[in-house]
N, C-alpha and C positions, 0 to 999 in steps of 0.2 A: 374799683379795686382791679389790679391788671390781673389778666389769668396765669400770671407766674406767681401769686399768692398760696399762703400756704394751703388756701380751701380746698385748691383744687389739686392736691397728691390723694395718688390713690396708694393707698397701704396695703393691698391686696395684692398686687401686679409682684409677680415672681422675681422677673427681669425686665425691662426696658427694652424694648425694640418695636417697629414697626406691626410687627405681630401677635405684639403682648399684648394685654390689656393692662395699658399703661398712663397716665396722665399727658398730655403736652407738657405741662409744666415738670413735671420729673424726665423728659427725655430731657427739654430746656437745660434744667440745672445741670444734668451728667453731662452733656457734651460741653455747658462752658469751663464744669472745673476741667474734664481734661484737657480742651485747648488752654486755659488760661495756668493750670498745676504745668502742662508741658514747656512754661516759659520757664516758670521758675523748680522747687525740687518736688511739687507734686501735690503740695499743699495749697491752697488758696485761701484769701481771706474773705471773710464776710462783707467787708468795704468796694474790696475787690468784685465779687461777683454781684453785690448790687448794683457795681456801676455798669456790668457789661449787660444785665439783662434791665435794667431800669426798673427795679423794684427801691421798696425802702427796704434797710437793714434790717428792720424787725421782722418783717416779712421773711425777709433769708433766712435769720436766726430762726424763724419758729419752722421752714419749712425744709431746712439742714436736720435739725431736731427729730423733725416726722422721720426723714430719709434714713436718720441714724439707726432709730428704730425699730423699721421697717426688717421684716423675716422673707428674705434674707438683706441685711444693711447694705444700701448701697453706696452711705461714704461711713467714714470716719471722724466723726467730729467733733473738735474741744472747743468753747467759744474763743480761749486765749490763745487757739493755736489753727482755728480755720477749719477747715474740710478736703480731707486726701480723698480718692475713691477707693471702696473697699475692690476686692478681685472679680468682687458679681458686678461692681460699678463702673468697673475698667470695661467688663466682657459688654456693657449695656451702652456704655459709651461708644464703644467700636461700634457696634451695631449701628446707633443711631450716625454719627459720623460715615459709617458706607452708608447708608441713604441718602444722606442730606448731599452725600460729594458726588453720587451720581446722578443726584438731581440737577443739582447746579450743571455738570458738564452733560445732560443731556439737555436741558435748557440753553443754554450756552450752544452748541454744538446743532444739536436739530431745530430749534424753536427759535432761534436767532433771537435770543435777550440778550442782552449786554451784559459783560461783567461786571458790574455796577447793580443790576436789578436781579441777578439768580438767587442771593443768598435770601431776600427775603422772600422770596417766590417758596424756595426750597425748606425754608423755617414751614410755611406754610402748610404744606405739601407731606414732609413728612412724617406727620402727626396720621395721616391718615391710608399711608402708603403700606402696602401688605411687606411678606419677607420674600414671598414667591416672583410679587413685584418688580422688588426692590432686585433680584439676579436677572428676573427680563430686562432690566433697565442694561446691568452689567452687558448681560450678553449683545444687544443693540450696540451697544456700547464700543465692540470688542476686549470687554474685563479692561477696562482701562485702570493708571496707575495713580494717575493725580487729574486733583478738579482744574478747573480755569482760575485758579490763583495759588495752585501751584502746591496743595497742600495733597498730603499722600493716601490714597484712597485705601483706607482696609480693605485684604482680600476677602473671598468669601470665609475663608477660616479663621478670618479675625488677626492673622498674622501684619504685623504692621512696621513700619522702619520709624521711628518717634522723629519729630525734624530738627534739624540741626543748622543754626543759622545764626548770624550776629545782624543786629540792626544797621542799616545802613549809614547811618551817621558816626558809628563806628571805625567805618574805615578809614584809613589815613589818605591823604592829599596823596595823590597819584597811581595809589594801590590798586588793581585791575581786578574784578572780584563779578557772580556770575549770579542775578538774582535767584533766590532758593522757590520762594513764597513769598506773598503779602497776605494782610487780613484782611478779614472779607465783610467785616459788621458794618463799615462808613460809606456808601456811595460816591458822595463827595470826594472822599479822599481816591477813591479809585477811580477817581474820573480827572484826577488831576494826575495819578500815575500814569493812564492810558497819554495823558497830551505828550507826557516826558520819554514815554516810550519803556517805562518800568516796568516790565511784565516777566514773569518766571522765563527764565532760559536768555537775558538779555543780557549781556555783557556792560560795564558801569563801572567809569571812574568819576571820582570826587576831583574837580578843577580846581576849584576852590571853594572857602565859604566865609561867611560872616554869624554873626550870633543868632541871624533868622532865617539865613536861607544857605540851600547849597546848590552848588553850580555842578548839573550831571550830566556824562560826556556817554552817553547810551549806545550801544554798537557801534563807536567811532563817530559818530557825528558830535556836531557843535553841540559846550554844554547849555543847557538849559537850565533856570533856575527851578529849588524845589523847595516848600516851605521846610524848616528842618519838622518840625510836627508830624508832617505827613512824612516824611520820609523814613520817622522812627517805624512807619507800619510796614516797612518794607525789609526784609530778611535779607541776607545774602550769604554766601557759600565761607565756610571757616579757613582761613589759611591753611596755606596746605604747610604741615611739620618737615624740617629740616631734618632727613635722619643721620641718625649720629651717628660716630664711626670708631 
């Protein structure tokens, strides 16, 4: 049985953070619904969050169920309609998310892992990581604003800017647009970004494409091809609005 099973929530834990006394499996599930509620209106589904933590659906169901529960709930959940985060689950998620994003970038940054090996380093890690920690980390750090893939680090006040990006196979054939973020759960895939040169702050037009790949022209160089698959995990900056007169 994996430990993201429903055995293992603890129904005691107030709130979710590195400080609490909290399950791994309950930071797990807070932090996928907020990355994965942030794509879409905040809701997620049960299909949905079994596939990003590799559990079975039953499992989610029975372990959504526990979290509903729980004093104080940390989502909201109908089976026909998914699981939103209640406001304790949003504050528990931040939390967990600033640990997990300064581990990745002090990994990345001091410890020289590769962007490709941080995030399950840091899946690791901050399960057992203090709160006191978790600000030494920042402060080494210099409070920094976003991890090595580009996603935006909650401050220490939990104040946070939610991200704002269209997928990169969205863009049109010549359109010049400024990668935001990618995601950080597939090695694989982020090792096929790193050869194209796709990393947060890169500049990226579409050459051209066909039904399985796209041709990326990454800070002015030649473009290179990119599976369209992987390239859906790749974010990039919203058009900027015409204003109107």
């Amino acid at each position: 049985m994996s430990n993201l099973d429903e055995a293992n929530f603890d129904a005691t834990a107030t709130y979710c953070s590195p400080a609490a006394n909290c399950s791994p499996a309950a930071q797990d599930y807070i932090r996928a619904i907020h990355q994965l509620g942030a794509q879409q209106d905040g809701r997620v589904t049960t299909s949905a969050l079994a596939e990003r933590l590799g559990v079975r659906p039953a499992s989610v169901t029975a372990m959504l169920q526990k979290m509903a529960a729980a004093a104080p709930a940390l989502v909201d959940y109908h089976k026909s309609h998914g699981a939103r985060l209640t406001p304790e689950g949003e504050t528990a998620a931040l939390r967990v998310a600033r640990c997990h994003r300064l581990l990745e970038l002090y990994l990345h940054d001091k410890l020289g892992y590769g962007w490709d090996e941080v995030h399950a380093e840091a899946d690791r890690l901050e399960h057992v990581v203090s709160a006191a920690m978790t600000e030494r980390l920042a402060a080494a750090l210099d409070h920094p604003t976003h991890d090595p893939h580009g996603h935006a680090i909650p401050a220490a006040d939990l104040s946070y800017d939610p991200p704002a990006g269209r997928p990169l196979p969205e863009l049109a054939a010549g359109e010049a647009a400024t990668v935001q973020y990618v995601t950080d759960d597939d090695p694989a895939v982020l090792r096929a970004l790193a050869a194209t040169g796709l990393r947060p702050g890169a500049t990226v037009v579409i050459a051209r494409r066909d039904a399985a790949r796209l041709w990326t022209a990454v800070n002015g160089h030649e473009p290179l091809a990119l599976d369209t698959a992987a390239a859906h995990h790749v974010y990039v900056n919203q058009p900027e609005q015409t204003p109107s007169h």
